[in-house]
N, C-alpha and C positions, 0 to 999 in steps of 0.2 A: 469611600462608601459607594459611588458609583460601581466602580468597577467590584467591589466584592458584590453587590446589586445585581448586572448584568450576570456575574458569572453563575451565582445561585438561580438566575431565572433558567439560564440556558442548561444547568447540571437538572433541573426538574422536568424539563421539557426533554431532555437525553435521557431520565428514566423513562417518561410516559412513552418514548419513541422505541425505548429497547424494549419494553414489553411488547409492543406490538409488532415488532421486529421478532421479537422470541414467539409470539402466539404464529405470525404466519410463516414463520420458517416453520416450525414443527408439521404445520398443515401441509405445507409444500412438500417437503421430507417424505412424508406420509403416504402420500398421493402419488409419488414417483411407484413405477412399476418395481419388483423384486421383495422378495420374501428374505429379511438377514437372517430366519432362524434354517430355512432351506440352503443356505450360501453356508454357514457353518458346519451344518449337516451335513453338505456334500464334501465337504473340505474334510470332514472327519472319517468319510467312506461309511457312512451311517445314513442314508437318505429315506430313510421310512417312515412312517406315516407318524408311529407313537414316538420315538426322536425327535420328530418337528414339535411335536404337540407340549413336551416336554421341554424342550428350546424355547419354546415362547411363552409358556408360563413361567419359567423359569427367568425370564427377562421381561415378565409383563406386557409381553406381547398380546396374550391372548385376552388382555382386556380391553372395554369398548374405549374408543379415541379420546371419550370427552374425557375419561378417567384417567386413560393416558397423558395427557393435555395438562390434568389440575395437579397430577403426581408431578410433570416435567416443572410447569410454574413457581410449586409449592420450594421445589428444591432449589431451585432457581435464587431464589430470596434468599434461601442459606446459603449461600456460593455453593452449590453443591451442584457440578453439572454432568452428575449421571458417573456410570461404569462404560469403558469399553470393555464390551465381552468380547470383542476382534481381536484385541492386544492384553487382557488381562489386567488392563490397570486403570485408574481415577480417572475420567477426562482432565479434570482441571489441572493433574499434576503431568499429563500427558503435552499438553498445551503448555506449562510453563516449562517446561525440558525444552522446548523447540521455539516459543516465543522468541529467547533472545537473537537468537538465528535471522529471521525474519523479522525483528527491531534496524538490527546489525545491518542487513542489506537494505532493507527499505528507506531507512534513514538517511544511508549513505547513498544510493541513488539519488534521494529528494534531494539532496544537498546539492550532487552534480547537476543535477537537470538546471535545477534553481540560480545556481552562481554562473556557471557556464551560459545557462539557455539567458539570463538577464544580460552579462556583459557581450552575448555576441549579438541579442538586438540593442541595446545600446553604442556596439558598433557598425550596426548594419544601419543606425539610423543615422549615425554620423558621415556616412557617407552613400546616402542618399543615391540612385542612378547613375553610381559611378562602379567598376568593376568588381570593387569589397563588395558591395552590399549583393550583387547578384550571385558572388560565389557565396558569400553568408547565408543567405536562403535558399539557395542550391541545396546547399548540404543543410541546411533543417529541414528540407523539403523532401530530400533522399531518406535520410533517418526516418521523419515521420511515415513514409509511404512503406518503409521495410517491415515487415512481417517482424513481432519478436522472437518467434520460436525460430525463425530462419537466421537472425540476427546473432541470437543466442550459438545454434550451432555451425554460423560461418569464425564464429570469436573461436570456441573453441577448436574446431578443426587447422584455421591460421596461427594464432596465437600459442596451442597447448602442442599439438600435431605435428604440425612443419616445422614454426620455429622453436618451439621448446622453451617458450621464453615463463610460462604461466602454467600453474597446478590448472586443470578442466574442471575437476569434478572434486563435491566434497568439500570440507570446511575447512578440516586440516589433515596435514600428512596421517596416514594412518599407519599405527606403527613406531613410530618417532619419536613420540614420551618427550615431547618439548613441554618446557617449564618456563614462567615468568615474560621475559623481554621476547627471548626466543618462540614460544608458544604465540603470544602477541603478533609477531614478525611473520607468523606461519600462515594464520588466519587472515590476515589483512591481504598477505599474497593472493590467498583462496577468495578473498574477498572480491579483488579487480577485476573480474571477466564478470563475474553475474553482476556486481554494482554497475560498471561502466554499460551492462549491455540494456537493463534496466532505464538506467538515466538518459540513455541518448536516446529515445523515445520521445520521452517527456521533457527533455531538452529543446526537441526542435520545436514544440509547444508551447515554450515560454520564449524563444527566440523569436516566432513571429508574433506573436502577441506583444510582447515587449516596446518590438518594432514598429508596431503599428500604433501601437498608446503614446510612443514619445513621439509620431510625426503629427498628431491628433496634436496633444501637449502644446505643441510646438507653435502650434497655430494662434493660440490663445492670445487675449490682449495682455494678460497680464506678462506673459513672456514677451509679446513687443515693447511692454513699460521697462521691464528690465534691459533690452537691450536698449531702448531710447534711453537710457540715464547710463548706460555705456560700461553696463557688467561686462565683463569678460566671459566668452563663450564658455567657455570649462565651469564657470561659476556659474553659470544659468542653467545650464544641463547637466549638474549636477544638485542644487539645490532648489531650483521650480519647475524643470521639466522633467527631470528623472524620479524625485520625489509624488509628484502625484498622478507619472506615468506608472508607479507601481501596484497603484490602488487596483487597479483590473486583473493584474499579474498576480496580487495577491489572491485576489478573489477565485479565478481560477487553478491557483494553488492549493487553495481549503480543499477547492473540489476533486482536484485529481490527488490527491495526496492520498486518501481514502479507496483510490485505483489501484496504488501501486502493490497492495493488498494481493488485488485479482491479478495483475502482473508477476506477481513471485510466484504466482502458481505454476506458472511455464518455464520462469527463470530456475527456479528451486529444482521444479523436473531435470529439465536440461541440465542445470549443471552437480545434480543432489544434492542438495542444498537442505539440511536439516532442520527444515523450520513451517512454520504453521502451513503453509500453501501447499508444499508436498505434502505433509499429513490429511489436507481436506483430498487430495486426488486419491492417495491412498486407501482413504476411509469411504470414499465414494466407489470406489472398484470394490471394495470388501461390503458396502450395506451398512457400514457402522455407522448407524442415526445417530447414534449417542453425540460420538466425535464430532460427528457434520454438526450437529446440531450447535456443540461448544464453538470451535471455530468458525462457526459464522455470527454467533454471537461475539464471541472477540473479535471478529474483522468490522460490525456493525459499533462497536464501543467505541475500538481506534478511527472509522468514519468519524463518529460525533467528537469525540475528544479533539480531532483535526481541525472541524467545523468552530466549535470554541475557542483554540487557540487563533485560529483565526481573525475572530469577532475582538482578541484582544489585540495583535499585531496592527489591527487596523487603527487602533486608539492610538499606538505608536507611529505610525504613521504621521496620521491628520488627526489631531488630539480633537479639531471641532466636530469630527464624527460621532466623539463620544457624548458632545454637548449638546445633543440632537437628539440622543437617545433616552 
């Protein structure tokens, strides 16, 4: 009861935030410089005066904002989020074609950063001022300081270019007509270069963080109680120092998890990557409010949704957090 409690407060307070998410993106959108029914006009070699006029009534353009505003809201509630007139089709169904894309990577970056970035501050912290630890933070130090769009196209030019080892660009073979196991095998390939370039960002992220929590941790009386009754190191830094060195790691997970969003937008570029981040840059060089509008409505959902699962990972943690609440 608690926990379905917690979760219904937090899904009501992620409505009330995506509405005002949806009101002031639309305002933002709005207020940016460029005319979409002049960018379509010109694109159709039609750039005149009654063309425009007709483009925008035709898309409701030419009516006042507030009105604009209460049409975008009202459809909003019906899942309804708009037509691209850029691409001729649904936003919503536009956004679920390329969702899974952008699930696909983001996920599996979160996973690298997260498993990789935790086990190498937990061994950066076990060996404390001795050679490990300073090449460990070396290189999360390198990664975090590297650019990703530079990161992105040194992968692909070593990895795809010289050695030939990895597909650059793209989801899968185009052309190929793979099926089942094979198709599967294709994508995961295509996967490796934007995942890995992705996660070793947010990798080094969690590797000093990590590191610094478990020598914090480490300090504690309760960890001198357990070594004065003569646990065994491995058993102590693994279930009292590592355990509630994760509660910060986590928390800064909630938070960047919801980045890695704005991160596939360069990743996705770089390597085309068929999925929501390329479509918001695409939609942004074309005018199409509609699209922007959708996917950043879905990037602001999967934000909150992150934020919640969070709020329950933490009850698995340290279950007395939840006895608090």
């Amino acid at each position: 009861m608690a926990i379905a409690s917690t979760v219904l407060g937090r899904l009501l307070k992620a409505a009330i935030t995506l509405l005002a998410i949806v009101v002031l993106n639309f305002l933002l959108i709005h207020a940016a410089p460029g005319d979409p029914a002049a960018v379509m006009a010109g694109e159709a070699g039609a750039a005149d005066e009654k063309f425009i006029a007709q483009l925008r009534e035709r898309f409701g353009l030419d009516q006042p904002l507030h009105v604009q505003l209460w049409n975008y809201v009202s459809n909003i509630l019906q899942l309804d989020l708009g037509y691209s007139y850029r691409q001729g089709a649904p936003v919503l169904d536009l956004i679920l074609e390329r969702l899974p894309a952008t699930l696909l990577l983001t996920l599996t970056a979160f996973g690298i950063s997260l498993l990789f970035g935790v086990a190498m501050g937990v061994a950066a912290s076990a060996r404390v001022g001795k050679l490990g630890d300073s090449a460990i933070t070396g290189v999360a130090l390198l990664f975090y300081a590297t650019p990703l769009y530079w990161a992105a196209l040194m992968a692909v030019l070593v990895f795809s270019v010289w050695l030939g080892w990895l597909p650059g660009f793209g989801y899968e073979t185009v052309g190929a007509d793979y099926t089942g196991l094979a198709r599967v095998l294709d994508i995961l390939k295509h996967l490796i270069l934007p995942a890995a370039t992705l996660g070793l960002f947010f990798m080094a992220v969690y590797t000093r963080m990590t590191r610094a929590s478990m020598l914090e941790v480490a300090q504690m009386d309760f960890v001198k109680t357990a070594r004065a009754k003569g646990l065994p190191d491995k058993v102590i830094r693994r279930r009292h120092i590592l355990r509630n060195a994760l509660l910060p790691v986590v928390t800064l997970a909630g938070l960047q998890a919801g980045q890695l969003v704005g991160g596939a937008v360069l990743t996705e570029t770089v390597f085309a990557w068929p999925g929501i981040g390329r479509l918001m840059f695409e939609s942004l060089e074309a005018r199409d409010y509609n699209t922007l509008l959708g996917v950043f409505l879905i990037s602001a959902a999967m934000v909150i949704l992150f934020n919640i699962v969070t709020d329950l990972v933490y009850r698995l943690i340290d279950p007395r957090i939840g006895a608090t609440r």
